[in-house]
C-alpha positions in Angstrom: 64.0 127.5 86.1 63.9 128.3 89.9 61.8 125.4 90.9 64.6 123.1 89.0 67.7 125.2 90.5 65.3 124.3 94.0 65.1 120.7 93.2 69.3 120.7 92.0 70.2 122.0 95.3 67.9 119.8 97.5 69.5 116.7 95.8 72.9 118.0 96.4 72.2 118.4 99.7 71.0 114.8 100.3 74.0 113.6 98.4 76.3 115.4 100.5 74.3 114.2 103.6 74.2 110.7 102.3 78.0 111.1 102.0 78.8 112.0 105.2 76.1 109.5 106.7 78.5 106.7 105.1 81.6 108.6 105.7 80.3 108.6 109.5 79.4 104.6 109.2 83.0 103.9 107.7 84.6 105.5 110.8 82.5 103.9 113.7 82.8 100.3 111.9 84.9 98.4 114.4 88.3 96.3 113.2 91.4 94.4 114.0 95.0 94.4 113.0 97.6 92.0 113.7 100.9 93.0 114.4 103.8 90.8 114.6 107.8 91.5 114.7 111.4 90.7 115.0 110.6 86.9 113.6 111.6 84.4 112.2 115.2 83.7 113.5 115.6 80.2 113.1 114.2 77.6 111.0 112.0 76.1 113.3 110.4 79.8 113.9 109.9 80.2 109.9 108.0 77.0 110.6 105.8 78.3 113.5 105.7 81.6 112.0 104.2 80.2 108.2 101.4 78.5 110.6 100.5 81.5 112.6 100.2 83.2 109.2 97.9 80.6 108.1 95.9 80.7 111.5 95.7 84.1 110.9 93.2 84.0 107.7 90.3 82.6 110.7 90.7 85.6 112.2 88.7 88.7 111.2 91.5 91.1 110.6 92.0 94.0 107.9 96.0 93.7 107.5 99.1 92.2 109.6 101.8 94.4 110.3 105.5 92.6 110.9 107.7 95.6 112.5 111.0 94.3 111.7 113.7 92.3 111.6 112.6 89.1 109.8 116.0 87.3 110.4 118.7 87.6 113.1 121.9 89.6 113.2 123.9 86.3 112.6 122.2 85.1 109.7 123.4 85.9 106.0 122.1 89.0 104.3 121.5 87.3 101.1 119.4 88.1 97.8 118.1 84.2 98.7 117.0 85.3 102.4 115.1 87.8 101.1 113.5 86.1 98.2 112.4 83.3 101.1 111.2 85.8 103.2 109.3 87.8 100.4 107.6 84.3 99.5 106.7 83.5 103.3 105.1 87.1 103.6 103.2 87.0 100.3 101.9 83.7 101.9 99.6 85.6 104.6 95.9 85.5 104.0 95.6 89.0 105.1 97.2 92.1 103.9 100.9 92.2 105.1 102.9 95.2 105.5 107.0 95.1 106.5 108.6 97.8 108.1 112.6 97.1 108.0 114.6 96.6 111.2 118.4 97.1 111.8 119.1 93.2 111.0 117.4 93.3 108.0 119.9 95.9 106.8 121.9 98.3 109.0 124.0 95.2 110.5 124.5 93.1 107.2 128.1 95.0 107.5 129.3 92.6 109.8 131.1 89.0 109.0 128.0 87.2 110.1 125.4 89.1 108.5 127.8 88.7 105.0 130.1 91.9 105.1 127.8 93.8 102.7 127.0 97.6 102.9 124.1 98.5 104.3 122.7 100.8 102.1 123.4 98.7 99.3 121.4 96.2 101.1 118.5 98.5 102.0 118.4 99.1 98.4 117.8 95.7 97.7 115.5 95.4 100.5 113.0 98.0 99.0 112.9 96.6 95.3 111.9 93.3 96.8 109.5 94.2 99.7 108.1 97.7 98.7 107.3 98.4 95.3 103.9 99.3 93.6 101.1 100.3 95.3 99.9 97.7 97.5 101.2 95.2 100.4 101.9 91.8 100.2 100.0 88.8 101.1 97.2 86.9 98.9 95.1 89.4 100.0 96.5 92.9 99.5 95.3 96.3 100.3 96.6 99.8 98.6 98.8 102.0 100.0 100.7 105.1 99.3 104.6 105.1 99.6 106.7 108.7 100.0 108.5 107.2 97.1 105.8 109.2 95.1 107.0 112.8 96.3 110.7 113.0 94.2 112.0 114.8 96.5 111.7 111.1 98.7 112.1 109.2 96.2 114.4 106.4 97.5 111.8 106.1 100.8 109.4 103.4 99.2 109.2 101.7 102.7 107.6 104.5 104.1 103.9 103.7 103.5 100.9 105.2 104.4 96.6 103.6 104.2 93.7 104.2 106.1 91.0 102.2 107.0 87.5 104.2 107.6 89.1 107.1 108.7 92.0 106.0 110.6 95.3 106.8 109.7 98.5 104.6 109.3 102.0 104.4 108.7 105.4 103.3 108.6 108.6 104.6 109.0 112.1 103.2 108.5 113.4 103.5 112.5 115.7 101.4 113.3 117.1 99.0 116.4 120.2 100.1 118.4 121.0 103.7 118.0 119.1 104.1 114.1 122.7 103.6 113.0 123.6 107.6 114.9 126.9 107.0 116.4 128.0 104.3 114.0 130.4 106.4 111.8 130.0 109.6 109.5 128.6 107.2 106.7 126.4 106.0 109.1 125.4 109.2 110.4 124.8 111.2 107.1 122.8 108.1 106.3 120.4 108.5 109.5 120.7 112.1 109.1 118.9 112.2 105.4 116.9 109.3 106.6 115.3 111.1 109.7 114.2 114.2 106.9 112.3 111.9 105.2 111.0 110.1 108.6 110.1 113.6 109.7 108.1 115.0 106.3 106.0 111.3 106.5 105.1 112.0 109.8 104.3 115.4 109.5 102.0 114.4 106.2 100.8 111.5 108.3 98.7 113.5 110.8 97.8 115.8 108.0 96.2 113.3 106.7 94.4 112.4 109.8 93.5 116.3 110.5 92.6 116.5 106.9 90.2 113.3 107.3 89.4 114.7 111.1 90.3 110.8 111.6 89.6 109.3 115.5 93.3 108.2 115.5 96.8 107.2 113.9 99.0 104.5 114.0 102.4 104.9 113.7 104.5 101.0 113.0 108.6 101.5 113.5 111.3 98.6 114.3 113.5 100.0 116.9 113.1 100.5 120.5 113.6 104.3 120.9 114.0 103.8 125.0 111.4 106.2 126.0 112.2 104.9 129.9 115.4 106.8 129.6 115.9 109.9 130.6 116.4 112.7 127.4 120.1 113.0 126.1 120.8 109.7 127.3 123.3 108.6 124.5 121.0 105.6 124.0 118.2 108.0 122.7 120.5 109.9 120.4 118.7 108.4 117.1 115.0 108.5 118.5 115.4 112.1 120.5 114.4 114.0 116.7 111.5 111.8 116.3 110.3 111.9 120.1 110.0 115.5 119.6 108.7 115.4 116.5 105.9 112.7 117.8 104.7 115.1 121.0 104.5 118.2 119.2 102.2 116.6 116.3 100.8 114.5 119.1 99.4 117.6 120.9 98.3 119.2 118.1 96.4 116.6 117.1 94.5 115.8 120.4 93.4 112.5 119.7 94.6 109.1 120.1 98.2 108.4 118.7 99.4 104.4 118.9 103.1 103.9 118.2 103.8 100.4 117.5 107.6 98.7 117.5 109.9 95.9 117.7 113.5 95.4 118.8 112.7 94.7 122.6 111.1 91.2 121.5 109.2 91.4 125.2 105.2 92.4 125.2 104.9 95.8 126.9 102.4 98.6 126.6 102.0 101.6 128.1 101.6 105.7 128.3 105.2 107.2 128.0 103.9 110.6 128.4 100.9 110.3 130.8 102.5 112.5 133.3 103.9 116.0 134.0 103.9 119.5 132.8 103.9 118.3 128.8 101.9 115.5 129.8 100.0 113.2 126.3 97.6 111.1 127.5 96.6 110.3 123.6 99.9 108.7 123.4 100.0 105.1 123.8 103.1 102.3 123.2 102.9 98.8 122.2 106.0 97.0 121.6 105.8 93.7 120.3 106.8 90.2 121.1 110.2 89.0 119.6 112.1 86.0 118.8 112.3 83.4 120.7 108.5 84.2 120.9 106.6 83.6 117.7 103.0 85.4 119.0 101.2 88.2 117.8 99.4 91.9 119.3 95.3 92.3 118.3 94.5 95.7 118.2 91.1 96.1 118.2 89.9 99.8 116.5 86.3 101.1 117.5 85.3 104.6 117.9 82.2 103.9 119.8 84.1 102.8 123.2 85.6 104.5 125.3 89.5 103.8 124.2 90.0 103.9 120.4 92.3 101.0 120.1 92.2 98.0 122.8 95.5 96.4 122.7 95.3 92.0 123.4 98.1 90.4 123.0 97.5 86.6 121.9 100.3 84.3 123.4 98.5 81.1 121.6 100.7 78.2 120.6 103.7 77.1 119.2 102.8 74.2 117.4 103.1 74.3 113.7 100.6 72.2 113.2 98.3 74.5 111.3 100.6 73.8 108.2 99.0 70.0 108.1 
C-alpha cells in the first residue's frame, strides 16, 4: 500500500509538472490582435471597412477589436443601423469584439442622431451586439461579460478573455466628457456606470494576478486626455478611472496596454513614464479614426524584451478585396 501511495504521488507530481510545462508554453506562444475604431462613417468607408475585414482573415490574428463608434454623430440612431452594423461585424473572419463609443449611444439625443434617449438606446445596443458568451465574427471566441455578476447585470458590454495567460477587457468609456457634465440624468448615468467600470477593472487585474499573467489589455472608446493637466474640466469623466488605472497599475508591476478611440489620429506613448509616481508598465495606443479606415497590430510575445509591440498598418484604401 506504500509503494502504490509512492507511485500515486509520483504521477501527480508529473501531472502537475506537465501542467504547468503547458501552462508555461501557452504564455510564451507569441500572437497578434487587430484593433480598429471610430469606423465606418460614410458609405464608402462601410465599403473599405467590409474589405479590410476580409483582408483581415490572411492575417494571423486571434481576435479584432473595434473601439467604438461605428457610425458618426450625424447619422441616425436606428434599430436598422445597428442591424447593418451587427451584420458587417459578424462578417469578420476573426473573432470581433465592440466596445460602444459616445456616437453609438450617448449622442443619439440629438436631432441628427434621431432624438432618442440614450439609455434607451444603449439598451438596444447591448441586446444586439453583446449577448451570450462569445464575440462576433464567423469565427468567435468565448468571453465572460459582468452581466453575469447581478449586481452588474445591465453591463453585458463589459467583457473580459484571455489568451495564454494574458488578460483582456473592455469597458464602456466613452468620447467627450463620458456624458459627466451633460445634465443630472447624464451624470447619475456615468456615475452608476463608472461603479461598474471600476469593479471590472478591479476583477480584471485579479484575474491577471490570479493567472500571474505577463500583461493586460484594457480596449475603451473615449479619449480620456491624459496630456492635460489633472482637474482640467476636460478630464472630469476619465479622472476616477486614471486613478483607478495607476493604483492597480502599480500593484500589478507588469505591462498594462490601454487601447482607445475618439482621437481618430495614430498615437502611442507612455503617459506616466516620468516623475515621482512614475509607471513605466503603462503604455497608450489610440487608434486611427474616420476619415482613415486602417488598423493597429499588436504583436504579444513574452520572450522579447517589450510584451506587446505596437505596428500600425496604414495599407490601402481600395476596396477591392470585396471582388
Amino acid at each position: 500500500m506504500a509503494g502504490l501511495s509512492r507511485t500515486l504521488a509520483v504521477g501527480l507530481l508529473l501531472i502537475a509538472a506537465n501542467s504547468v510545462a503547458r501552462a508555461q508554453e501557452s504564455t510564451l506562444r507569441p500572437f497578434n490582435f487587430a484593433v480598429i475604431g471610430d469606423t465606418p462613417y460614410y458609405p464608402h468607408e462601410e465599403v473599405y471597412l467590409k474589405g479590410l475585414l476580409k483582408s483581415l482573415a490572411r492575417e494571423p490574428l486571434e481576435f479584432v477589436v473595434h473601439v467604438g463608434d461605428i457610425k458618426s454623430g450625424s447619422s441616425r440612431c436606428d434599430d436598422a443601423l445597428y442591424a447593418s452594423r451587427r451584420e458587417l461585424f459578424a462578417s469578420s473572419p476573426r473573432p470581433f469584439v465592440l466596445v460602444p463609443g459616445d456616437n453609438d449611444w450617448s449622442d443619439c439625443d440629438r436631432s441628427a442622431g434621431g432624438g432618442y434617449d440614450p439609455v434607451e438606446r444603449l439598451a438596444v445596443l447591448r441586446r444586439v451586439f453583446f449577448q451570450g458568451g462569445f464575440s462576433l465574427g464567423m469565427q468567435v471566441m468565448q468571453v465572460e461579460r459582468q452581466s453575469a455578476d447581478p449586481a452588474h447585470a445591465d453591463y453585458a458590454e463589459h467583457a473580459r478573455w484571455t489568451v495564454g495567460t494574458v488578460v483582456f477587457l473592455t469597458l464602456n468609456i466613452i468620447g467627450g466628457t463620458n456624458r459627466y457634465g451633460s445634465g443630472e440624468a447624464a451624470a447619475r448615468e456615468a456615475r452608476e456606470r463608472t461603479r461598474a467600470v471600476s469593479a471590472w477593472l478591479r476583477a480584471g487585474f485579479e484575474r491577471a494576478r490570479d493567472l500571474e499573467a505577463p500583461g493586460i489589455v484594457i480596449f475603451f472608446h473615449g479619449d480620456p486626455h491624459l496630456e492635460i493637466a489633472p482637474g482640467n474640466p476636460r478630464r472630469r469623466g476619465y479622472e476616477a478611472f486614471l486613478t483607478e488605472v495607476a493604483t492597480e497599475a502599480r500593484r500589478f508591476g507588469k505591462p498594462v496596454l490601454l487601447i482607445h478611440g475618439d482621437r481618430h489620429l495614430y498615437k502611442t506613448d507612455q503617459p506616466w513614464k516620468e516623475g515621482a509616481l512614475a509607471l513605466p508598465n503603462v503604455t497608450r495606443v489610440s487608434t486611427f479614426g474616420s476619415p482613415y479606415v486602417n488598423w493597429v497590430r499588436v504583436r504579444v510575445d513574452s520572450s522579447g524584451k517589450d510584451l506587446f509591440r505596437i505596428e500600425p498598418e496604414y495599407g490601402s484604401l481600395d476596396p477591392s478585396p470585396l471582388q
